[in-house]
MINUTOR-882650 format. One line per 10 residues: their letters; for each residue x, y, z of N, C-alpha, C, CB. Coordinates in pm, 1 decimal. Glycine has a CB too. Layout:
REM residues N
A	X,Y,Z,X,Y,Z,X,Y,Z,X,Y,Z  ...
END
This chain:
REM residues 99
XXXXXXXXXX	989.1,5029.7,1175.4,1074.8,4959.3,1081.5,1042.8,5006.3,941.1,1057.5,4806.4,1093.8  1159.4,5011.4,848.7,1157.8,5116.4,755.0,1135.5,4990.9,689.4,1277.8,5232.4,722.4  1064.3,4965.7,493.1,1082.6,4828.3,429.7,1228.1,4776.7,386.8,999.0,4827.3,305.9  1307.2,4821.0,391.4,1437.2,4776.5,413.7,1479.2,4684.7,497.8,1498.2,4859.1,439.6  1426.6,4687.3,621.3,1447.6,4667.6,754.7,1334.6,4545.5,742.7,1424.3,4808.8,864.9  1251.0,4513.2,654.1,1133.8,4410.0,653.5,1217.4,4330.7,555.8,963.5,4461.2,601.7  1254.9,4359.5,493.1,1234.7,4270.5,327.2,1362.7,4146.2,351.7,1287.1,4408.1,138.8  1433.5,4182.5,450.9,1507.6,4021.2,516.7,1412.6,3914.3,645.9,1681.7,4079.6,619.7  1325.7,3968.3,686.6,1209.2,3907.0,764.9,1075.1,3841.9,669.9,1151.8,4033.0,864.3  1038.8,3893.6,559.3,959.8,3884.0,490.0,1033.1,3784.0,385.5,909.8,4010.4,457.0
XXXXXXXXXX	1118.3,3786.5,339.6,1229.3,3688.4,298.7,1250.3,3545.4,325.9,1330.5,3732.5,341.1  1226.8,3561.9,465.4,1252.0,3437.0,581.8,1131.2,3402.7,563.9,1295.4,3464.1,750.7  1032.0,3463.6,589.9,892.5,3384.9,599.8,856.4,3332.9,475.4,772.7,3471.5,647.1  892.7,3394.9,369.9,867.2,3324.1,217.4,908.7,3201.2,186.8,926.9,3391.8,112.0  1057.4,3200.7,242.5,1083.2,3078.6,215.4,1062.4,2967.1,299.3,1186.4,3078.7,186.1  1034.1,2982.4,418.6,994.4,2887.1,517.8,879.5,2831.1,493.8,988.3,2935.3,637.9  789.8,2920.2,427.4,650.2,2863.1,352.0,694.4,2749.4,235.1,558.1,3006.7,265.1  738.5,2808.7,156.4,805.9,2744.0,22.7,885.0,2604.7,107.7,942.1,2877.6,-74.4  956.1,2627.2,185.2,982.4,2489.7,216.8,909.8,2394.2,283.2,1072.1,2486.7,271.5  857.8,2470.0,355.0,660.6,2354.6,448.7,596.7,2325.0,329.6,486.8,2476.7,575.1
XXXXXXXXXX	554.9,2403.0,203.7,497.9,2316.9,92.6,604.3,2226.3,39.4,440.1,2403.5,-25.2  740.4,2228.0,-34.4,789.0,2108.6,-63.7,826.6,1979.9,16.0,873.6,2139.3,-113.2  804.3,2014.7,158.9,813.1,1891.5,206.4,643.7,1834.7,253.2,927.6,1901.6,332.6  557.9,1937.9,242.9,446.7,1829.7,253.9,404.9,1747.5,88.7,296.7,1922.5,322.5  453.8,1802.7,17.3,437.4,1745.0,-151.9,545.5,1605.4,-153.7,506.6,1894.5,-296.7  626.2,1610.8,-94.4,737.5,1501.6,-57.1,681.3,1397.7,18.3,856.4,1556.9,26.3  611.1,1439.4,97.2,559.5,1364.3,179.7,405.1,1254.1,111.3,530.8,1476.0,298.0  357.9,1380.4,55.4,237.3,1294.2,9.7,271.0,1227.4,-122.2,102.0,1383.1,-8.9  421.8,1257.7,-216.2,429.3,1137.0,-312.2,516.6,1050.4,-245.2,482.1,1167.0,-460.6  525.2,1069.4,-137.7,595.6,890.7,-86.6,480.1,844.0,-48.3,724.0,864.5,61.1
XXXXXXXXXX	421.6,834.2,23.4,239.3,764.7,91.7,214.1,750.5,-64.1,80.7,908.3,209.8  228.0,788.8,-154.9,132.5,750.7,-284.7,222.2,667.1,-334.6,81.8,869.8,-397.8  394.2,652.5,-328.4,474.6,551.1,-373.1,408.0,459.3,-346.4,595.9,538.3,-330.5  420.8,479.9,-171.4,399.2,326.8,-93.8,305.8,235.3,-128.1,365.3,335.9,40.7  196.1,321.3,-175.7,101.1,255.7,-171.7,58.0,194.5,-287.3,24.9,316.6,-124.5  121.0,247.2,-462.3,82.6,210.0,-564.6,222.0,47.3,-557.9,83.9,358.3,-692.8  323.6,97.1,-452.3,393.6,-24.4,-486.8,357.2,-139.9,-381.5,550.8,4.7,-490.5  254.1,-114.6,-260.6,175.0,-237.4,-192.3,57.3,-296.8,-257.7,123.2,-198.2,-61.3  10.1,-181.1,-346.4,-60.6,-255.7,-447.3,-26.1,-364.5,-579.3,-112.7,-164.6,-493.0  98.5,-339.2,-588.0,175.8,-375.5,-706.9,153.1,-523.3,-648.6,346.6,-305.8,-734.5
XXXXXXXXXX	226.7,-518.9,-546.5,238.8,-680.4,-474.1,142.1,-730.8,-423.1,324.7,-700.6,-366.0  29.8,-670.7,-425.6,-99.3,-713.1,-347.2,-96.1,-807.1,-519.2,-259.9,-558.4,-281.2  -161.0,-752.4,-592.0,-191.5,-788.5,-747.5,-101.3,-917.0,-780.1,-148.0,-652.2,-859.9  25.1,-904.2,-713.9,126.3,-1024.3,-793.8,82.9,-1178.4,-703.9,342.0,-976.3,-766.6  91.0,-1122.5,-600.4,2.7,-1201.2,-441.5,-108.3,-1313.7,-555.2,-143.7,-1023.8,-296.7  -216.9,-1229.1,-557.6,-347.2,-1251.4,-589.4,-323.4,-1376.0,-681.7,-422.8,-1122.2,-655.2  -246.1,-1319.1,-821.3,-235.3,-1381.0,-960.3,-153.0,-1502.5,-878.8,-145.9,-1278.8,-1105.3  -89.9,-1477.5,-786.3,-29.5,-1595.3,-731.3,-78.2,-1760.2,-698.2,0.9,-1545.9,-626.4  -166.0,-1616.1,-614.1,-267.7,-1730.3,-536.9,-397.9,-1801.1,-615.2,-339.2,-1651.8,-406.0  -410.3,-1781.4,-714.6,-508.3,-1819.7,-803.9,-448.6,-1945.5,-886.8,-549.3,-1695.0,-894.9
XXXXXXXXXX	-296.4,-1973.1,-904.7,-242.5,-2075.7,-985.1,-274.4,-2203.5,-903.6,-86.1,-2054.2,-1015.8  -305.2,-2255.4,-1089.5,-317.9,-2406.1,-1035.3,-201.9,-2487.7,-990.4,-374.2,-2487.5,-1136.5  -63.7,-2421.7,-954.8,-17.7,-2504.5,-903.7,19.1,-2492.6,-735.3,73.3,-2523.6,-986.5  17.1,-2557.0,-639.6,16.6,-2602.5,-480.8,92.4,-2525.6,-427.1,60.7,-2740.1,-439.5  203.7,-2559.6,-489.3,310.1,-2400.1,-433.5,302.9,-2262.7,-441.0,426.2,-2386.1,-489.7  284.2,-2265.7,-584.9,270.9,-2102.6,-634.7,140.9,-2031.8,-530.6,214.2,-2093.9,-837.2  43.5,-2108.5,-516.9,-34.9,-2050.6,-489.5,-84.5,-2057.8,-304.6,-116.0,-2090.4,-593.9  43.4,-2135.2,-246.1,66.3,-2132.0,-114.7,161.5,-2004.4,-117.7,125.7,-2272.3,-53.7  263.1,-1949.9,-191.0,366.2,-1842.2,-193.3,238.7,-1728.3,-196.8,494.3,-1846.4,-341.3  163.1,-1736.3,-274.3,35.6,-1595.7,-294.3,-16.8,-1592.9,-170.5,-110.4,-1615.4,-413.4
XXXXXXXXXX	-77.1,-1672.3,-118.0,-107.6,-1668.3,16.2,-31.9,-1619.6,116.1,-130.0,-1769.4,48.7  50.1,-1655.6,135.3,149.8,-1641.1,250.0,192.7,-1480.6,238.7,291.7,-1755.0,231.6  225.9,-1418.3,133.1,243.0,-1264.8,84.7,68.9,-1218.1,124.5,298.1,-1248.1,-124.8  18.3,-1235.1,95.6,-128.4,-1182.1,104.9,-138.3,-1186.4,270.5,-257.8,-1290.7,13.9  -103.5,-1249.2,344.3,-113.7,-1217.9,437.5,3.8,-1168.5,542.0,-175.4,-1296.8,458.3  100.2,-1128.8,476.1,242.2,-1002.4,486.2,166.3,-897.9,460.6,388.9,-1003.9,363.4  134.5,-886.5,365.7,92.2,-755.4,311.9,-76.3,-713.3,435.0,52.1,-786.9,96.4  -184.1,-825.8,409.6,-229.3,-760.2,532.9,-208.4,-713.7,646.4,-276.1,-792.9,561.8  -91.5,-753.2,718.4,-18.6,-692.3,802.8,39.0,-535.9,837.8,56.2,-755.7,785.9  45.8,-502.5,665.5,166.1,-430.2,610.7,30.2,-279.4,683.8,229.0,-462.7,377.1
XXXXXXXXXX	62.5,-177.5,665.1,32.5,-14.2,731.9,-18.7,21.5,567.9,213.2,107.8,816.1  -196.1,-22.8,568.8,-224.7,36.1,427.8,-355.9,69.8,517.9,-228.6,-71.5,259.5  -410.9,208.9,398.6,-543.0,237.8,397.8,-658.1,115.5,457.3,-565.1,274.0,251.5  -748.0,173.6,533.1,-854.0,0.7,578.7,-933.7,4.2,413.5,-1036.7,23.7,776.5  -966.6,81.2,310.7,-1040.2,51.1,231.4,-994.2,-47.0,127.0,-1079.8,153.2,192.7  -841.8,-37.8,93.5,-689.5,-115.7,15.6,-741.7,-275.7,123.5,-453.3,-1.4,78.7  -721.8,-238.4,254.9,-735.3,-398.1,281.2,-850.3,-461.6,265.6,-705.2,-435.6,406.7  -965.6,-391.0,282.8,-1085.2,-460.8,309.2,-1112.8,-494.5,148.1,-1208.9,-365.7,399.1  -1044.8,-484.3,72.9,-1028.3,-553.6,-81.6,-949.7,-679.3,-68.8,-942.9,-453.1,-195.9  -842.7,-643.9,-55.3,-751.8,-767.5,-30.1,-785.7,-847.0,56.3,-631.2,-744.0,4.1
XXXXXXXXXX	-909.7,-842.0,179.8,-918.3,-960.3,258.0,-1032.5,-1040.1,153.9,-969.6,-927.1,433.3  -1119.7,-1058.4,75.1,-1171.0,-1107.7,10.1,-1132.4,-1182.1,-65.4,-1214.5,-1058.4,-19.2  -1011.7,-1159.5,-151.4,-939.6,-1196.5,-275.4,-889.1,-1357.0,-179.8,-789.5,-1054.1,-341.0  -845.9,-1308.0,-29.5,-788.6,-1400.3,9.1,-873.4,-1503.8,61.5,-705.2,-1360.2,82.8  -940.8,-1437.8,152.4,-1090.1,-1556.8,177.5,-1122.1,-1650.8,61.0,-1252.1,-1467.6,195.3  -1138.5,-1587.5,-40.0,-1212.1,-1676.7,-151.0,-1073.4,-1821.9,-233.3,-1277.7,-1523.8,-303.9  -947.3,-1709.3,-216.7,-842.1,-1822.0,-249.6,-772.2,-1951.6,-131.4,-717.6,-1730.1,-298.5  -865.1,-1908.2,-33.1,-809.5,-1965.5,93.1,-960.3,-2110.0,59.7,-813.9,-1819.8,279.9  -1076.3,-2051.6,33.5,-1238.4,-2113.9,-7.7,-1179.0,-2214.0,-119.2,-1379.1,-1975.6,-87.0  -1070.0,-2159.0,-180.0,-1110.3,-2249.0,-348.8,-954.2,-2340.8,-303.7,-1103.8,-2107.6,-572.4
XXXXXXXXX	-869.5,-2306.1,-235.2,-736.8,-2435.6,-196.0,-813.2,-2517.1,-129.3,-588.4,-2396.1,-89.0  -857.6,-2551.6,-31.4,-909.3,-2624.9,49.7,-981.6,-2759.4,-32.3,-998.0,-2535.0,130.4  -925.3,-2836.8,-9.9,-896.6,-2985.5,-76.3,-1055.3,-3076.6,-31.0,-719.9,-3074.4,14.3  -1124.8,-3051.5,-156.6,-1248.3,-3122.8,-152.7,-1208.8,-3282.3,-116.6,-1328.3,-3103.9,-301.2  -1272.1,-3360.2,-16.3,-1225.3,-3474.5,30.8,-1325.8,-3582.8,-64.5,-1237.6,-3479.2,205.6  -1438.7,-3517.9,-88.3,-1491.5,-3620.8,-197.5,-1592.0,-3683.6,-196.0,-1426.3,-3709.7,-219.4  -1686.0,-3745.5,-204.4,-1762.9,-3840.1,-179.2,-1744.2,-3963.6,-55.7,-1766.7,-3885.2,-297.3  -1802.2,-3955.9,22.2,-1754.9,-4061.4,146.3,-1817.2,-4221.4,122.3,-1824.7,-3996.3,312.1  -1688.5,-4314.0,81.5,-1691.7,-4427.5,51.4,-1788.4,-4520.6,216.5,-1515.7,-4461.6,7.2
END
C-alpha cells in the first residue's frame, strides 16, 4: 500500500480516537455534574434539617435520606450519614424530668 492508499485509513483511526476522547470527557463532566448537584441538595437537606422549626427540619430529613439512597461515591455518603445521625440525635424530643 502506497501512502495514498493509507492516509483514508489513518484518517479513520484519527478520528475514531478523537471521538473515544470526547465522549469519555462527556462522560466524566456529567458524573462531576451529578455529583456537585447531589451535593448541592445534600447541603440544602442539612441546613434543612438543622432548623428550629418541626417541619422544615422533618422535610431535611426525609431528603437526606432520598439522597442516601441516591448512586453517590461511598466517601460523599459516609459524610452525609453523620450530618443525619446527629440531626436525627438532636430532633428526638427530650421527655424531661420524670414527675
Amino acid at each position: 500500500m502506497s501512502g495514498s492508499e493509507l492516509a483514508p485509513w489513518v484518517t479513520l483511526v484519527v478520528g475514531l480516537l478523537a471521538f473515544t476522547g470526547v465522549c469519555l470527557s462527556l462522560a466524566q463532566k456529567s458524573a462531576n455534574d451529578r455529583r456537585d448537584a447531589w451535593w448541592k441538595r445534600a447541603q440544602w437537606a442539612i441546613d434543612k434539617g438543622l432548623s428550629p422549626d418541626q417541619t422544615t427540619r422533618e422535610v431535611g430529613i426525609d431528603t437526606m435520606q432520598v439522597l442516601a439512597l441516591d448512586q453517590v461515591p461511598e466517601g460523599d455518603l459516609a459524610i452525609l450519614e453523620p450530618a443525619l445521625d446527629r440531626i436525627r440525635l438532636v430532633d428526638t424530643p427530650d421527655d424531661g424530668p420524670e414527675a
